[in-house]
N, C-alpha and C positions, 0 to 999 in steps of 0.2 A: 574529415571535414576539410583539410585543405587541399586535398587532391578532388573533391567531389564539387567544392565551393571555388579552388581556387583563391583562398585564406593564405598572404605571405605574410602577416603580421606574425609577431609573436608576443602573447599571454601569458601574465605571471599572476595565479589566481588562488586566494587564500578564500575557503570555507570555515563560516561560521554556522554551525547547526545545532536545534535542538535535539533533531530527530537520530536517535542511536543507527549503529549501522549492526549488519547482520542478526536482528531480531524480529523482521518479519514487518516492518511500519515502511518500508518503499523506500528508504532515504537515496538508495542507489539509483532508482527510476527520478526521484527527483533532482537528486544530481546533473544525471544525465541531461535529462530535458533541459535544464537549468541553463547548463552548461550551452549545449548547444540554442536553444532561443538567443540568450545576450551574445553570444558571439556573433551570428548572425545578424542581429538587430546592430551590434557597434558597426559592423561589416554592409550594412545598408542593403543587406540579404533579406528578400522578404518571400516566406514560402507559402502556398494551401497548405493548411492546415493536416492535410491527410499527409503532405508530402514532410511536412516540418514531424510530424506521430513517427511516420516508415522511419526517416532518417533517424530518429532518439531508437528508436525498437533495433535497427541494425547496428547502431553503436553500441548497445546495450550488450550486442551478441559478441562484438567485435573487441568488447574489455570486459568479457566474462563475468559481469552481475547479472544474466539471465542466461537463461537457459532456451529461452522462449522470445526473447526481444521484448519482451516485457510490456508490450502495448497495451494490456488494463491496466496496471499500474500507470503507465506513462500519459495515458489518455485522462485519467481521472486525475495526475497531478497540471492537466494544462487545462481540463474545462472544472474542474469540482464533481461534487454531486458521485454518482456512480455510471460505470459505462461498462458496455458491454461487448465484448471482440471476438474476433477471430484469428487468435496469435500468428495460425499457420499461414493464414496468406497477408495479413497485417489489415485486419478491416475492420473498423467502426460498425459495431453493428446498431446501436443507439444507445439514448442517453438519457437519465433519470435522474432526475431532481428530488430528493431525500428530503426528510425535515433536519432542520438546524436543531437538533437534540445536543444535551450537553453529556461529555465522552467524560470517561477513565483509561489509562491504557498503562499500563504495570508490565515491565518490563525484570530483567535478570541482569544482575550488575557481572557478573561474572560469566554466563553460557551467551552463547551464540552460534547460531550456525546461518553459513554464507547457502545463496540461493543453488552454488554450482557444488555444494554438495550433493544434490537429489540430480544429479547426471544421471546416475545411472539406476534410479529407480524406475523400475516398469509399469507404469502406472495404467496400463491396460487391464489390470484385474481389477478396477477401483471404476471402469468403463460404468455400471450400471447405477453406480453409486452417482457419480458425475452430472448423470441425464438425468436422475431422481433433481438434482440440485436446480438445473437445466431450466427444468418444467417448473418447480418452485419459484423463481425467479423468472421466469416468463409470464408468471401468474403475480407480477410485483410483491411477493413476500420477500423484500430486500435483505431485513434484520434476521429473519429465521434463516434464510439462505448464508448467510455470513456466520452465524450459528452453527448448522450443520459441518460448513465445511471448514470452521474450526475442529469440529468432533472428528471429523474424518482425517486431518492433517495430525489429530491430537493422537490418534488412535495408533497412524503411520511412525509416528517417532516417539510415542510412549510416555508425552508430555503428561505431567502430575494435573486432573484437574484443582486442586485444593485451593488455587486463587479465584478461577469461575466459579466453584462454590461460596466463597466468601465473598463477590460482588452480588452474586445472585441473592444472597443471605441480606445484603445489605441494601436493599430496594432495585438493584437492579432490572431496570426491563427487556433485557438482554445481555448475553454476558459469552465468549465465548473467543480463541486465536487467532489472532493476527494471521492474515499470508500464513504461510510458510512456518511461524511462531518463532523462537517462545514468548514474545510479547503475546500480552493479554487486554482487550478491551471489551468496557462495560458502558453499556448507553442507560443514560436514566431518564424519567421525567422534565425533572426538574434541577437546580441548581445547587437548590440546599440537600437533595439527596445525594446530590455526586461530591459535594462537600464534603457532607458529614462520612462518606463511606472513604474520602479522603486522610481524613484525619484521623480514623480512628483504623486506616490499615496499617498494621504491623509486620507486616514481612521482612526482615531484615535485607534479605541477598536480593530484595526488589525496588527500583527507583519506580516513582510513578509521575505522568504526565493530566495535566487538569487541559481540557478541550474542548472545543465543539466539532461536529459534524456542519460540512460548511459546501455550499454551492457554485466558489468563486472561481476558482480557478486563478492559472500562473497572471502574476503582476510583474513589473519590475520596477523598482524603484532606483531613482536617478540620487545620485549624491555628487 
């Protein structure tokens, strides 16, 4: 950033978050982004929009939380909703507006695993599996596509389903891996169903987060 922007100031920047790191929920994309938007903004740096995505996507690359530069994660934490890319060459491919449904997401207080573990997996054998997903999500099945390719990541690293069983058990209308995992979320109806399937999980070695699915996209707030 300061060789790119020309940034001599120097930042001393203290993180407050809910969102766990290395369990598959983006905290690192939203870092990122984070990061670089207000520097810029205090900096009276004002970029397009595509060009502010590439820059978060190459820094991404550049302090090893992606693998990929991470532009759907990065793209969905600066508009909301879901987006849809092209990591390779860094492009926006469009943009979809989800319903505001209310989340579960169940996380492992103890396992983790970082994005720049899966370096060196070959994920060219999983090619047809991918464009199945492709096509489904071209066809707006957002939540079955999120679904699936929970099953597919679960499958890759031998993740237990026993907690997507038990959201599913518990009125879940979808239920299925974070990114990457091992975080786990579940979308319900309604408010009193995500409640109730709140209160009455018992997984010990599991913290859980209460949420919505939301359209908004990055804000910053002045203090």
């Amino acid at each position: 950033m300061r060789n790119k922007y020309s940034i001599n100031k120097k930042y001393s920047v203290e993180i407050k978050s809910q969102i766990p790191q290395s369990v598959g929920l983006k905290s690192s994309s939203a870092m990122t982004l984070s990061l670089l938007y207000a520097i810029l903004r205090l900096n009276r740096i004002y970029l397009k929009e595509d060009e502010l995505l590439r820059s978060a996507a190459e820094i991404s690359l550049k302090n090893k939380t992606s693998i990929t530069g991470a532009l759907d994660d990065i793209s969905m934490c600066y508009y909301g909703g879901l987006t849809v890319t092209d990591n390779f060459d860094f492009r926006l491919i469009r943009r979809i507006k989800i319903e505001n449904t209310p989340v579960i997401i169940a996380y492992p207080k103890f396992y983790h695993r970082s994005t720049y573990d899966m370096k060196d997996i070959d994920f060219k054998k999983y090619k047809k599996y991918i464009q199945k997903l492709e096509l489904l999500l071209n066809s707006k099945y957002v939540y079955e596509t999120m679904v699936l390719n929970g099953y597919l990541f679960g499958s890759l690293f031998g993740y237990d389903p026993e907690i997507i069983n038990y959201f599913l058990g518990s009125g879940a209308i979808f239920s299925g891996i974070s990114g990457k995992g091992p975080a786990v979320f579940a979308i319900y109806e309604d408010n009193e169903d995500r409640d109730n399937a709140a209160s009455k999980f018992s997984y010990q070695n599991y913290n859980i987060i209460k949420s919505r699915i939301n359209n908004d996209g990055i804000n910053i707030i002045y203090q």
